[in-house]
C-alpha positions in Angstrom: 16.6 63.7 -128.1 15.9 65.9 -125.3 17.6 69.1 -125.0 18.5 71.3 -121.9 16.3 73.7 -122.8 13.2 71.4 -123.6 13.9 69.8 -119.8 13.9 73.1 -118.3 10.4 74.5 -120.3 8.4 71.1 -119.4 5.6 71.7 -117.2 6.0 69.7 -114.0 4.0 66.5 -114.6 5.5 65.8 -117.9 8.9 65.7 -116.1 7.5 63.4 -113.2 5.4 61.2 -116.2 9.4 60.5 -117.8 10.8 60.4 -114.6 8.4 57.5 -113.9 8.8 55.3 -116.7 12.6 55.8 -117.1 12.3 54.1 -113.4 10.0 51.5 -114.5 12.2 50.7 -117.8 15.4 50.4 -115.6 13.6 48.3 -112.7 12.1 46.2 -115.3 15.5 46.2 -117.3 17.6 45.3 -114.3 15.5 41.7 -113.6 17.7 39.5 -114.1 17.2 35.7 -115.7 16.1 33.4 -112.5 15.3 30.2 -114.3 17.8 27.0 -114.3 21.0 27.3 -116.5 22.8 24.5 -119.1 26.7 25.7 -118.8 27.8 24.2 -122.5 31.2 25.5 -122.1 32.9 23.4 -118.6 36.4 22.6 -118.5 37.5 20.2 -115.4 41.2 20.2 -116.7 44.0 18.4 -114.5 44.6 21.4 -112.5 41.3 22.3 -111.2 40.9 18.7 -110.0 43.6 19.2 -107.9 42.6 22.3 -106.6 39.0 21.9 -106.4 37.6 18.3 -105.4 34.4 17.0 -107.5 32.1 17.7 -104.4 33.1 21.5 -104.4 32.6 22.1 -108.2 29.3 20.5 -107.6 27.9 22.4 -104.9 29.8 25.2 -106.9 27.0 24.8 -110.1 24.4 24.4 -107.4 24.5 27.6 -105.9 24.6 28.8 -109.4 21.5 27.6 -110.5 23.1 25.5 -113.4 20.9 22.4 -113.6 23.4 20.5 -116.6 27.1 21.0 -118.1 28.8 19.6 -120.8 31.9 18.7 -119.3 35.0 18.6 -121.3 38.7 18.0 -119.9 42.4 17.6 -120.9 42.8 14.7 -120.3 39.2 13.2 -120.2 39.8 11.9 -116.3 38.0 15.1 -115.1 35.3 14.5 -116.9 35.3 10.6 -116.0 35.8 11.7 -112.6 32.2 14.3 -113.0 30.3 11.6 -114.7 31.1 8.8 -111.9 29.7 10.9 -109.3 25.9 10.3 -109.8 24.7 10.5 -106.5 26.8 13.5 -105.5 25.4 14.9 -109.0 21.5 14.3 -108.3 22.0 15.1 -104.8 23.4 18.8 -106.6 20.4 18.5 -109.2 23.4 18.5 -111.8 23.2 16.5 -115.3 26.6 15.9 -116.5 26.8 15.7 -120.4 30.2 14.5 -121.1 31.6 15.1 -124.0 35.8 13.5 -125.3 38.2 16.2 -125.2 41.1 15.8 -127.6 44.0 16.8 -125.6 46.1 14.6 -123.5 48.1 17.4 -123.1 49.2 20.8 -123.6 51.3 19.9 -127.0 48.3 18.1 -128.1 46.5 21.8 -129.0 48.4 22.6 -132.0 48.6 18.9 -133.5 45.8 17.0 -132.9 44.3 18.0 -136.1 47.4 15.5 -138.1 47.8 13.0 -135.7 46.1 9.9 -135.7 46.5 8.3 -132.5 43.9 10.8 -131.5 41.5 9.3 -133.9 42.5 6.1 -132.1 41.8 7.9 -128.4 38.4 9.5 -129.8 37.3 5.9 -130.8 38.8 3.6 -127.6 37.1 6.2 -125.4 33.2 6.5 -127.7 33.7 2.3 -126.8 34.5 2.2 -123.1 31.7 5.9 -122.6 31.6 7.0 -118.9 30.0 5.7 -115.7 27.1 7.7 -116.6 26.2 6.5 -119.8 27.9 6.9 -123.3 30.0 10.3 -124.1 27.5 12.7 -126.2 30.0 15.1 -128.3 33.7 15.9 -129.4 35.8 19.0 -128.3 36.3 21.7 -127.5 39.0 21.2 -129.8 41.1 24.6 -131.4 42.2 24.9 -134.5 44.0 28.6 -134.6 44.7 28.2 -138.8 41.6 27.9 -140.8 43.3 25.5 -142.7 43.7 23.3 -140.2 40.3 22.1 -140.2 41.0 20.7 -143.5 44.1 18.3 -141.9 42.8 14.1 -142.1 42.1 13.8 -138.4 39.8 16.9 -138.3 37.3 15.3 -141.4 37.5 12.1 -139.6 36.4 13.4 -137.1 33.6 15.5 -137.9 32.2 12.4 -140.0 32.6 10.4 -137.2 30.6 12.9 -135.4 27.6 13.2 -137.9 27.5 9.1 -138.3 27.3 8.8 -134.5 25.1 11.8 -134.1 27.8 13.7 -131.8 27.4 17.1 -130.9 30.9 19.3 -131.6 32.4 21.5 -129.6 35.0 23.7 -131.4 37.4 26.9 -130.7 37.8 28.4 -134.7 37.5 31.4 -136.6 34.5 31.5 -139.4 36.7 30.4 -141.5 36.9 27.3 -140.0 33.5 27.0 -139.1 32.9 27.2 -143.2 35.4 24.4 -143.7 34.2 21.8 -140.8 30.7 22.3 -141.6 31.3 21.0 -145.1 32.8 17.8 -143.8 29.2 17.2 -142.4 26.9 19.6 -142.9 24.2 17.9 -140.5 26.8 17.6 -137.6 25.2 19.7 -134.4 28.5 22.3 -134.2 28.9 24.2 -131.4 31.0 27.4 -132.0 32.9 28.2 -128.9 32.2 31.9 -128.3 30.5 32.6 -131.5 34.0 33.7 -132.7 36.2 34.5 -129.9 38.1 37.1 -132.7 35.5 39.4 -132.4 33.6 37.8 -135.7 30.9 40.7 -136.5 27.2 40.0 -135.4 26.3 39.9 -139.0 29.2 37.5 -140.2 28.0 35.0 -136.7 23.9 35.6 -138.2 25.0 34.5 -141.8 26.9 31.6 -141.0 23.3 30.7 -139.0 21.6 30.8 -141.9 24.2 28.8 -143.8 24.1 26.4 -141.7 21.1 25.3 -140.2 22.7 22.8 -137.0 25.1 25.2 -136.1 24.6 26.9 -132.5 26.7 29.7 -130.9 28.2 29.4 -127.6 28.8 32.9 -125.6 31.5 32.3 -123.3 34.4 34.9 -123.5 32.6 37.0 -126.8 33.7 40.2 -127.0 30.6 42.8 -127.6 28.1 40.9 -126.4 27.6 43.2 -123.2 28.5 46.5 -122.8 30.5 47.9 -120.0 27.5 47.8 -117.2 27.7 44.2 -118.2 23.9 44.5 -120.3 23.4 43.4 -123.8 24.4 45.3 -126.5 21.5 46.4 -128.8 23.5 44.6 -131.7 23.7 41.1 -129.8 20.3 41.9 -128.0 19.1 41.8 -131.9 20.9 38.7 -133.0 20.1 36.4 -130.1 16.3 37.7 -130.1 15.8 37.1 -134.1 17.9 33.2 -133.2 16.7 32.5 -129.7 17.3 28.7 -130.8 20.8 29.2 -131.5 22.6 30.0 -128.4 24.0 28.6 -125.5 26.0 30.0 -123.0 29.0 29.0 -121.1 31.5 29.6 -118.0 34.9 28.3 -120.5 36.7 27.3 -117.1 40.3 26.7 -118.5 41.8 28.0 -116.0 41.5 27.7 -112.0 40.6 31.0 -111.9 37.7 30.9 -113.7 36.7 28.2 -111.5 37.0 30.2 -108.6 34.3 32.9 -109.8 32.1 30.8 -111.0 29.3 32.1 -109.1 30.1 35.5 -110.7 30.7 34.6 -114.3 27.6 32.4 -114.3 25.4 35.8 -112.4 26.8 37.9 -115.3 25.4 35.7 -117.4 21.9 35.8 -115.7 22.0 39.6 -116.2 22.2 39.9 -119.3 19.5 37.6 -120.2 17.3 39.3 -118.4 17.5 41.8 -120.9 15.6 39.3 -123.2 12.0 38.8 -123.4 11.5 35.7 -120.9 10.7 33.3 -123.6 14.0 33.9 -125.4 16.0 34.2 -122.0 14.9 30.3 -120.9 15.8 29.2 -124.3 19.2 30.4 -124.5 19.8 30.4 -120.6 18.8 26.2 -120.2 15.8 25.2 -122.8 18.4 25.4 -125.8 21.2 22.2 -124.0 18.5 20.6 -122.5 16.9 20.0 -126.1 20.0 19.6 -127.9 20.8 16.4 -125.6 17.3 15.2 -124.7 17.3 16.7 -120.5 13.8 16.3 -118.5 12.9 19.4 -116.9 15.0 20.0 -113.6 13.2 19.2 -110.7 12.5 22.2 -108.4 
């Protein structure tokens, strides 16, 4: 720790020879990630398709650098309506990765985990897939009681998910994450903001080891950057010991999201370029494109 004193008893070309690499550190700190990005976390709910036409949220993720998105939608129409767009899409460099949303509606959040005519939705939809192919995950579903993910429809669900090699997308505490994961402990589980609660680093690092397909999606987690919108040394740690694990996300439930979506997704492309560049591709596009089989985007 320097001290006043120290500073002011320096001879002169010590104080240049810190001044210079404190520069250096911050110009090399401030790089951000420039490589292509895999949104996991996209919401095209009824409202933003009436707000924002298909062509717009396209050109959107285009000037964003986002190369693929997992698209997820109450109801599923918005993401139909993504995945029948293929030339718009390829024209944008976009891959959409659809994935069945459980909600028809609003009231469908906080009982979808009892009712089984969503079973019956889940498995019409997995039969009729999209205009781009078949659907290649579940969610993001919520369960806000632990408990919940206990309830018949959820361990249908995630054995349906496991047989059919579906990826999951779910909103729960680490409680829940516990509790689906033993339903089907090879199911490839997405956790919506790697515990949106505030779940400790060390709690999200165990359940990693627990469980070795689980991933972490960073959308909306609180203490992953700190207030100049750079890593924190506690998640700079986490995602650099896991760089397989992550995924990040925009979590566009709401128009406004949609409406900054250039600025959530350059947030995001700062604070991975406080990663070595290896682990920033990974978690920044590498990770998703993996995880669902993706070429490499064409530049």
């Amino acid at each position: 720790m320097w001290r006043a004193s120290d500073v002011a008893a320096a001879p002169l070309w010590r104080l240049l020879a810190i001044a210079a690499w404190l520069l250096s550190a911050a110009a090399a700190r401030a790089e951000p990630y420039g490589g292509p990005l895999f949104d996991a976390h996209l919401h095209y709910n009824v409202e933003a398709a009436a707000s924002y036409p298909v062509e717009d949220v396209l050109a959107r993720m285009q000037r964003a650098g986002v190369r693929a998105i997992i698209a997820n939608s109450r109801p599923n129409d918005g993401t139909k309506s993504l995945a029948a767009e293929k030339t718009r899409a390829a024209a944008a460099g976009v891959t959409v990765v659809p994935f069945i949303r459980l909600y028809r509606n609003r009231a469908d959040y906080t009982g979808w985990f009892a009712d089984p005519t969503i079973k019956t939705m889940v498995d019409d939809e997995l039969a009729r897939g999209t205009a781009n192919g078949p659907y290649r995950g579940i969610g993001e579903f919520h369960l806000y009681d632990a408990a919940n993910a206990n309830a018949p429809v959820a361990r249908q669900l995630m054995a349906l998910a496991q047989a059919r090699q579906l990826a999951v997308l779910a909103h729960a505490d680490d409680r829940a994450i516990d509790l689906l994961m033993a339903h089907a402990p090879r199911a490839r589980l997405i956790w919506a903001h790697s515990g949106i609660g505030g779940t400790p680093p060390e709690r999200v690092r165990a359940l990693l080891v627990r469980h070795p397909t689980l991933m972490g999606e960073l959308s909306y987690r609180p203490g992953l950057t700190e207030g100049d919108g750079r890593l924190s040394p506690q998640w700079r740690a986490l995602l650099t010991e896991f760089p397989r694990r992550f995924l990040i996300g925009s979590d566009t439930w709401i128009n406004e999201r949609w409406s900054a979506y250039e600025d959530l997704m350059r947030g995001a492309r700062l604070w991975l370029g406080d990663l070595p560049p290896a682990v920033a591709d990974r978690i920044g596009w590498r990770n998703g494109a993996e995880l669902f089989g993706l070429a490499e985007p064409v530049e």
